[in-house]
C-alpha positions as CSV (number, residue, x, y, z in Angstrom):
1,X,-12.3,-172.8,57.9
2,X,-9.2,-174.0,60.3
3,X,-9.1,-177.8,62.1
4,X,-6.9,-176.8,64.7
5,X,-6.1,-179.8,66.5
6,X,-3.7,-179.9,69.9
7,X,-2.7,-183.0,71.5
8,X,-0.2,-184.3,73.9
9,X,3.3,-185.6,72.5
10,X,3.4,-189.1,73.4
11,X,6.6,-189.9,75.7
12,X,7.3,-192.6,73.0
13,X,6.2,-194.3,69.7
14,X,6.0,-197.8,68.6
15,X,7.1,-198.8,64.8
16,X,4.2,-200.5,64.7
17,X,1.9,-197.4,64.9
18,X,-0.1,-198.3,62.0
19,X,-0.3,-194.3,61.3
20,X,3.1,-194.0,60.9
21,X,5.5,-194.6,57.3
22,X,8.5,-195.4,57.0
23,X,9.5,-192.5,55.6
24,X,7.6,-190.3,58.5
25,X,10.3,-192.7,60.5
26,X,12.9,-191.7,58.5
27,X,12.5,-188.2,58.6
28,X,12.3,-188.4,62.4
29,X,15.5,-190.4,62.7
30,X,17.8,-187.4,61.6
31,X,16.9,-185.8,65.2
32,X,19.6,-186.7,67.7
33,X,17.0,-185.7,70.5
34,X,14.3,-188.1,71.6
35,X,11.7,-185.6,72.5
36,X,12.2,-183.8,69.0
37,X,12.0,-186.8,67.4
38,X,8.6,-187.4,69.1
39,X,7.4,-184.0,68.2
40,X,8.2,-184.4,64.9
41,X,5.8,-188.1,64.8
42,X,3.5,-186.9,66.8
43,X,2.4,-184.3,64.1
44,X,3.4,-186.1,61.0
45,X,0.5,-189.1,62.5
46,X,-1.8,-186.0,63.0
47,X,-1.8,-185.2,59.6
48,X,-2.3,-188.6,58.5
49,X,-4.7,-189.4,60.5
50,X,-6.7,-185.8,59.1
51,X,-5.9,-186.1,55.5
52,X,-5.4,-189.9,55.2
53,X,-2.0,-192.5,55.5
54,X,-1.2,-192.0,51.5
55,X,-0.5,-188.3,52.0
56,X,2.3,-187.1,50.7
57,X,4.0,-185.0,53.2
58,X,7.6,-182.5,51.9
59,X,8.7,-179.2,52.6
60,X,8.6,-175.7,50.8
61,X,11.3,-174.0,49.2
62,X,10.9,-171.7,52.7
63,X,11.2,-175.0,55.3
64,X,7.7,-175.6,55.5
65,X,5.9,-178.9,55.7
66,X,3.5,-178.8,53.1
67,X,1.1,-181.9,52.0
68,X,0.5,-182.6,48.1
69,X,-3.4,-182.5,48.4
70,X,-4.8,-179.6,46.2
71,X,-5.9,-176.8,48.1
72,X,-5.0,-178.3,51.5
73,X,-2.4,-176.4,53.6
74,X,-0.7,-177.5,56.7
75,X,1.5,-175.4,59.8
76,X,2.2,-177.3,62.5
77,X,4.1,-176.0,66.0
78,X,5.4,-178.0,69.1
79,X,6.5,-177.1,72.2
80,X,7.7,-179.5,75.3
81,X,5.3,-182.0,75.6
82,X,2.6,-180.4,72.9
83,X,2.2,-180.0,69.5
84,X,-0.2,-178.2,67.0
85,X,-1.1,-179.0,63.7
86,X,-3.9,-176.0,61.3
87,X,-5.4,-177.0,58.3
88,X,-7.4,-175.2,56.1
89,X,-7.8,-174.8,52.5
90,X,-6.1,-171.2,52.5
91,X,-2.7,-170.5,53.4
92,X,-2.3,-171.1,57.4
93,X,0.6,-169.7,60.0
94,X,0.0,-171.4,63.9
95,X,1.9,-171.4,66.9
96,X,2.0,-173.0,70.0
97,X,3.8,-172.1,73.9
98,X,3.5,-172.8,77.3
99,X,2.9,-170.0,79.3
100,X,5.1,-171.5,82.1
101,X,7.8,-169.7,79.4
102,X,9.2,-166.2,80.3
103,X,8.9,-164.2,77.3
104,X,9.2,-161.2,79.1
105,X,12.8,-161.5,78.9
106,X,12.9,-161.3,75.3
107,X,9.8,-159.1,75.1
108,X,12.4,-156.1,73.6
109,X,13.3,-157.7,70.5
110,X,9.8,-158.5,69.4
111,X,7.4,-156.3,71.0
112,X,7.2,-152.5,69.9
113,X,6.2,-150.2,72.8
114,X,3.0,-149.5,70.8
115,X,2.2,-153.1,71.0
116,X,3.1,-153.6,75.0
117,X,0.1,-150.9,75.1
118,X,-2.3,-152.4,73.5
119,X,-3.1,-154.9,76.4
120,X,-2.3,-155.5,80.1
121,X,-2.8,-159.4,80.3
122,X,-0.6,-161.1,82.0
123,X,0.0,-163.6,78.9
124,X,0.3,-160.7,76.5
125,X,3.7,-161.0,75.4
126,X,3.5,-164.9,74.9
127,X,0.0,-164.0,72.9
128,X,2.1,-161.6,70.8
129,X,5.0,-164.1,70.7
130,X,2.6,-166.8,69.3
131,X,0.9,-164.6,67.0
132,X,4.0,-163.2,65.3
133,X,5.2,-167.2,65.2
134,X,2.0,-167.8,63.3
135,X,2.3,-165.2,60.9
136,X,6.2,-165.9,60.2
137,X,4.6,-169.3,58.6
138,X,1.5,-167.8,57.1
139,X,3.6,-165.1,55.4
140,X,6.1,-167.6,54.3
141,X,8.9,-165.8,53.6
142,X,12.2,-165.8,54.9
143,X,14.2,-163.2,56.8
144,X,10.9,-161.2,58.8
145,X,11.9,-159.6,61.6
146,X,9.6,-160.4,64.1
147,X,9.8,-156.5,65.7
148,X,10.5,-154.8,62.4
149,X,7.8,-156.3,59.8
150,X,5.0,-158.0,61.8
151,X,3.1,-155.6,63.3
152,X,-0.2,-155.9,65.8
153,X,-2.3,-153.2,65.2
154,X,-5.0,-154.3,67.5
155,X,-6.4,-156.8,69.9
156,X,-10.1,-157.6,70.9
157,X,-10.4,-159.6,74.2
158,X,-13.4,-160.6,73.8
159,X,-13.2,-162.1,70.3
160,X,-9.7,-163.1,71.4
161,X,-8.8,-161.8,67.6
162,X,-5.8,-159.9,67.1
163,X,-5.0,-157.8,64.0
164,X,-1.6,-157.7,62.1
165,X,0.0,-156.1,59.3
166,X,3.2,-157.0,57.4
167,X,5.7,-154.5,56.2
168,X,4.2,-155.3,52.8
169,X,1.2,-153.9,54.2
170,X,-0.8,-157.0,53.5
171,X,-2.8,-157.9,56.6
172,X,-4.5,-161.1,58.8
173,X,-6.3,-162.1,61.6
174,X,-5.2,-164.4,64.4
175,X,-7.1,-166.0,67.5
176,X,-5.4,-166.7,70.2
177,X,-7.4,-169.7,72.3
178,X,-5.8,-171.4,75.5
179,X,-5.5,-175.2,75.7
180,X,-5.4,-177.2,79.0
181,X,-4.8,-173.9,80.6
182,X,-1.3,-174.1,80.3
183,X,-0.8,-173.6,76.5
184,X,-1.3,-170.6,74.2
185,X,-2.7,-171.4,70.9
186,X,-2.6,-168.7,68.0
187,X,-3.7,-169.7,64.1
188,X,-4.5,-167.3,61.4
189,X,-8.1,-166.8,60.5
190,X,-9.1,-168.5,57.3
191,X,-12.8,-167.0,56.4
């Protein structure tokens, strides 16, 4: 099962959050950018306040945060004024974008003609976007072309469920959900 939790990116935090390390302010500090920094708190204090303040919260050997709670895994995305954080006790790839965001634009270099077929939404390419985004971090490998070796191989608008395949041809499930109507969601299915 998957806590997907979506909250707003406070415009700023206080050092005296009582959520908050020092080292989670430590790790922020190396962003030059105020609202990355406060991305980057916003979901650290998520995870804390999920998994407890004692967590121990690193990276991968890929980039990804990772938490040091057995059989607990962690993805997390952000995007202006947003930020997602999946847990589940399976690996976990999630994504989040606001669908203010053209991704028609870019739709060439990770969207297969097969794959512009499959639906007619107007939020299809930034479901797809998402989705592939997702399963970049569930797959956790480095160097996947998002056009090349993630593939959508269906989509069911009424579950909201699409199906993928990797160019290893190991396969997952992700739902896409919409948050304050203005945000597109998409996590991997843990069952």
């Amino acid at each position: 099962m998957v806590r997907l939790i979506v909250e707003e990116v406070p415009p700023l935090y206080l050092c005296c959050d009582t959520l908050l390390t020092a080292q989670d302010i430590a790790s922020a500090s190396r962003f030059q950018n105020e609202r990355r920094r406060n991305e980057h708190l916003a979901w650290r204090r998520i995870v804390r306040r999920e998994l407890g303040r004692e967590v121990v919260i690193d990276y991968d050997d890929t980039g990804a945060p990772c938490v040091d709670t057995p059989n607990i895994y962690i993805s997390i995305a952000h995007c202006p004024e947003r930020v997602a954080v999946a847990i589940a006790e399976e690996r976990i790839g999630v994504d989040i974008e606001s669908r203010e965001r053209n991704f028609l634009a870019a739709a060439s270099r990770f969207m297969s003609k097969e794959e512009r077929a499959l639906c007619h939404d107007e939020d299809w390419a930034a479901m797809v976007w998402c989705t592939k985004e997702a399963c970049y971090k569930y797959h956790g490998k480095r160097g996947i072309d998002l056009l090349d070796d993630i593939r959508i191989e269906y989509y069911n608008p009424t579950t909201r469920r699409i199906g993928v395949r990797f160019e290893d041809s190991s396969s997952v499930e992700v739902e896409i959900s919409l948050h304050d109507e203005k945000y597109i969601v998409a996590h991997t299915i843990t069952e």
